[in-house]
Each structure stands twice: as structure tokens, then as C-alpha cells.
C-alpha positions in Angstrom: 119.3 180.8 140.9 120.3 182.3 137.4 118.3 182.7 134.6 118.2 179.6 131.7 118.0 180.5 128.0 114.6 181.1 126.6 112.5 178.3 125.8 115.4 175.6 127.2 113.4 174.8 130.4 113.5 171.6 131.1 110.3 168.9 132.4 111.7 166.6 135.0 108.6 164.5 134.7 108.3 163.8 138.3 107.7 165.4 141.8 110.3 165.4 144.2 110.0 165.4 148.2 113.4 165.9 150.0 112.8 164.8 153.6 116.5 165.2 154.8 118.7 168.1 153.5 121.4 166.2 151.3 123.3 169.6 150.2 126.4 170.4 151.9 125.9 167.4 153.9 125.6 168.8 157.3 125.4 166.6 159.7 125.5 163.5 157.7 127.7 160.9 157.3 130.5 160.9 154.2 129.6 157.3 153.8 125.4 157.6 154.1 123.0 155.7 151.8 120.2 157.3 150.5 116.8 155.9 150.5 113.4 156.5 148.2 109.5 155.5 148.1 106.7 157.2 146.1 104.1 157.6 147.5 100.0 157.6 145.9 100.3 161.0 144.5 103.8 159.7 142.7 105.6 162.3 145.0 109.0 160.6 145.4 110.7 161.5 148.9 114.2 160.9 149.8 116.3 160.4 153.0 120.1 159.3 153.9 118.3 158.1 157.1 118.0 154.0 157.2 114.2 154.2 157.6 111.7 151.4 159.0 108.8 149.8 156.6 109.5 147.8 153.4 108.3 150.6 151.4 111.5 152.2 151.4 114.2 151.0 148.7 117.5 152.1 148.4 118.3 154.2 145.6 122.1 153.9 145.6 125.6 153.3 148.1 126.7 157.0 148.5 129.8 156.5 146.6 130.3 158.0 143.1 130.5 156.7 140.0 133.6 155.1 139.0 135.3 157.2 136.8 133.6 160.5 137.3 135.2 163.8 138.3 133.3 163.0 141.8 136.1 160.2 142.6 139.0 162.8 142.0 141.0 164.2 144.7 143.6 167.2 144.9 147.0 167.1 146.0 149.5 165.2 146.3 148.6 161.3 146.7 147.8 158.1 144.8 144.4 159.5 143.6 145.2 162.8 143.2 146.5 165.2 140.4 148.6 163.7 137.8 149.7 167.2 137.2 149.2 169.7 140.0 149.2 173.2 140.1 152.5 175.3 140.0 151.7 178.5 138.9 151.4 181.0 142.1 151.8 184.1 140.3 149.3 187.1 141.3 148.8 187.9 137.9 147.4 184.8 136.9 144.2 185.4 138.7 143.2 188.0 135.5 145.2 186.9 132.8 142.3 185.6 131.4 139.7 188.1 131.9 139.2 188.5 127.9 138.0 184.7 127.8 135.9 184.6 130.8 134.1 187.4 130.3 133.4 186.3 126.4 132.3 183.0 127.5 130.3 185.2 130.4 128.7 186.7 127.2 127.8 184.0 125.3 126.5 181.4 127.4 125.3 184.0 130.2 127.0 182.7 132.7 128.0 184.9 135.1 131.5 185.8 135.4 131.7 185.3 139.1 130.5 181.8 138.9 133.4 180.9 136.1 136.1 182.6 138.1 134.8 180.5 141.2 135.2 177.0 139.0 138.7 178.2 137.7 139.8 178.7 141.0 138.3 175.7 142.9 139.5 173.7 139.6 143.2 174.6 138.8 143.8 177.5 140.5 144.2 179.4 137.6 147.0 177.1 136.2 146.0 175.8 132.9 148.3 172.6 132.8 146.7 170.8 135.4 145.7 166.9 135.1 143.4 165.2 137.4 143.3 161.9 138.4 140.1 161.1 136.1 142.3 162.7 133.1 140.6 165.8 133.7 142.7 169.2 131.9 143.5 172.6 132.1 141.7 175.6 133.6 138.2 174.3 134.2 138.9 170.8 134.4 137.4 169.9 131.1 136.7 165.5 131.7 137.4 163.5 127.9 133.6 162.8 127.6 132.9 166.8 127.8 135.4 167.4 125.0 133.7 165.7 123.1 130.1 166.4 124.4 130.6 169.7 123.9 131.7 169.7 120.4 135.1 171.1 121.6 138.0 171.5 119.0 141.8 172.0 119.2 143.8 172.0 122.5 142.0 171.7 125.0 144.8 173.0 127.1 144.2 176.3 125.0 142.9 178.7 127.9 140.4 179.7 125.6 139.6 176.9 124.9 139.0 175.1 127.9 137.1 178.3 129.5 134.1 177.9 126.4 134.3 174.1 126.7 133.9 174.6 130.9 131.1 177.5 130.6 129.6 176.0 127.5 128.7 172.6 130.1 127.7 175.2 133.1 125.1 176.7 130.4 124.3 172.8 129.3 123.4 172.1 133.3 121.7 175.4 133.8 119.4 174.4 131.2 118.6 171.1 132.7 117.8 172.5 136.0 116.1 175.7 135.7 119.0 177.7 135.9 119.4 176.2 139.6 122.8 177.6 140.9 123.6 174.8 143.7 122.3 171.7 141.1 124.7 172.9 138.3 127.6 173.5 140.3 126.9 169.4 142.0 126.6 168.5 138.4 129.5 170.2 137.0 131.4 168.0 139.6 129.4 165.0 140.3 127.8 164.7 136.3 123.5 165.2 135.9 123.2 161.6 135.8 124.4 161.5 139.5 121.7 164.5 139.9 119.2 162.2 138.2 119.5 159.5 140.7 119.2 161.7 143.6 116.0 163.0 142.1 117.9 166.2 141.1 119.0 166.9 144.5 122.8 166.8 145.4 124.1 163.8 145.8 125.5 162.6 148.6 128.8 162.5 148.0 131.8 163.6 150.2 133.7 165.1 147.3 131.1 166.5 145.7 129.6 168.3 148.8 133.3 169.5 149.2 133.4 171.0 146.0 129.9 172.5 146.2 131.1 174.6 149.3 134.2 175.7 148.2 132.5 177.5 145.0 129.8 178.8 146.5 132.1 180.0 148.9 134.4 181.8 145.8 131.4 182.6 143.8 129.9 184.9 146.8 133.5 186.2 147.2 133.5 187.2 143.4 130.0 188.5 143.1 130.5 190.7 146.4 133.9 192.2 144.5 132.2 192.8 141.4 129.4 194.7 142.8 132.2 196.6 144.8 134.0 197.7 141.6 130.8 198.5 139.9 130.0 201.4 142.6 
């Protein structure tokens, strides 16, 4: 949990019961549906568990929307990056510093969690083109270019680092600063939050993704506190 701007909290309107833990996916299957009822108190409840009784509808298959950066893939295959990392330089890994940590200040984000997305994103390489047409450092989709109000190249380093923390800050907002729900978003899109009753979704990718920046944003955070001492 990080903090949202002041006064930009956000009302989801409804109550939300998550039977079975969708986040990470442990123990479920890549392919599971996921299921909802609400119940006389309008608490909806979820679970990827086919469940007896006629009260249960399901909300959606478990496969993302077409399109999104949820259906993207790395590598080297049909799906995957149109143009793949290269750069394996060591000095890559700060030669941005002086953007992250303005974009850090702006949009209070913390740095670790933008070095996290770089990395799990590009890999620090800012020419990289996903399958979904998604460019440059943090993986900055067409729609968020121009959500976001972005101008010039968005291949600019600069550039794509405000665009890619501006939308982190965007999520926060829209999920009381919850750090696992804007990282699934930032992948999977806060519509796909939405109908998963602002839980993760289900997704293989997206569950994936969630890990592996968690996993760099710990890794960040713990250096950072390091350095400070």
C-alpha cells in the first residue's frame, strides 16, 4: 500500500467478498472461470471454483481482453515482441536515474516500484515493441499515449518513464493507493480490475507479471534502504 494523492480517493460503490484468493494464482488453474452472486446485503463474493446453486453467474472466461497488454508475451515467438530487448549493458540499469527519480517526484511513486516496471517491461532497453504495439522503457500501450496526454516520442526515455509513472499514479488513485491492484492494472488495464470486482484477475499473464514485480520491487526497496544507512 502507498499513499494516493489528497482528495483523489476513489468510491467503488459496492462491497466486495473474495471467497478464493485470485492473486498470484496459487493453486488455480491458468484457464479458471470465475464466478459471482450478491448476496441480501449487496456483498458481492467471488470464486474461480465451479460452484453448485443457480445463484451463481459467471462473470467472465479467464482469458483477457483481446488486445490488451494482458495477451502479450516475451520472447521470441509468434505472439511475442516485435522488437526485443538487446541492450545487456550494466550501465543501463542507471542511465536513467535523472528521469525516474523526477517522475518519482512528481507523481509520488516510488522509485523502486518504477525501476521494478522498467525492468519486468524492457529490461531497461528503450526500443522494445510488444506484441500489442506496446514501446519503449515502460511499455507505454497506444491508448495510454494518448490517455495520458503524452507528447513527442514516445520512445524518448523521458518520455515514456512520465507517460509509464503518470498511469501507475492514474491506478493508485483508483484503488486507494493499493500496490498489488495497480501493478494487475498496469498490466491487465482497470477495466479488467472492474470485472473482477477490483481483485486481480485471473489471468495467467497477468499473475506472471504481478510476481515478477513484486519480486523486483522488494529487491529495489531492500537496496534502497541499504544505501540510505
Amino acid at each position: 500500500m502507498f499513499a494516493p494523492w489528497v482528495g483523489a480517493g476513489y468510491d467503488f460503490g459496492v462491497r466486495v467478498a473474495v471467497i478464493t484468493m485470485l492473486v498470484l494464482g496459487l493453486g488455480i488453474p491458468a484457464t479458471a472461470d470465475v464466478y459471482s452472486w450478491t448476496d441480501g446485503e449487496g456483498v458481492i463474493h467471488f470464486t474461480n471454483m465451479r460452484p453448485s446453486g443457480a445463484k451463481w453467474k459467471k462473470v467472465m472466461d479467464s482469458e483477457p481482453l483481446r488486445g490488451s497488454k494482458a495477451t502479450a508475451q516475451r520472447g521470441s515467438c509468434e505472439r511475442c515482441d516485435k522488437v526485443a530487448a538487446t541492450d545487456t549493458s550494466p550501465e543501463r540499469f542507471h542511465r536513467y536515474d535523472q528521469f525516474i527519480y523526477e517522475a518519482s517526484e512528481l507523481y509520488r511513486i516510488p522509485v523502486p516500484l518504477i525501476r521494478a516496471v522498467i525492468k519486468v517491461e524492457s529490461d531497461y532497453d528503450p526500443h522494445v515493441v510488444s506484441s500489442m504495439d506496446c514501446k519503449g522503457l515502460m511499455q507505454v500501450h497506444p491508448a495510454v499515449y494518448v490517455d495520458m496526454g503524452t507528447q513527442g516520442d514516445v520512445f524518448d526515455p523521458r518520455t515514456n518513464i512520465m507517460t509509464g509513472t503518470r498511469l501507475l499514479r492514474w491506478l493508485a488513485n483508483r484503488v486507494d493507493g493499493d500496490l498489488v491492484l495497480t501493478i494487475a492494472g498496469y498490466h491487465a488495464g482497470l477495466g479488467s480490475l472492474a470485472k473482477y470486482g477490483y481483485t486481480v484477475p485471473p489471468y495467467a499473464y497477468t499473475r506472471q507479471y504481478l510476481k515478477m514485480v513484486l519480486d523486483r520491487y522488494y529487491q529495489y526497496k531492500n537496496e534502497e534502504q541499504k544505501h540510505a544507512h
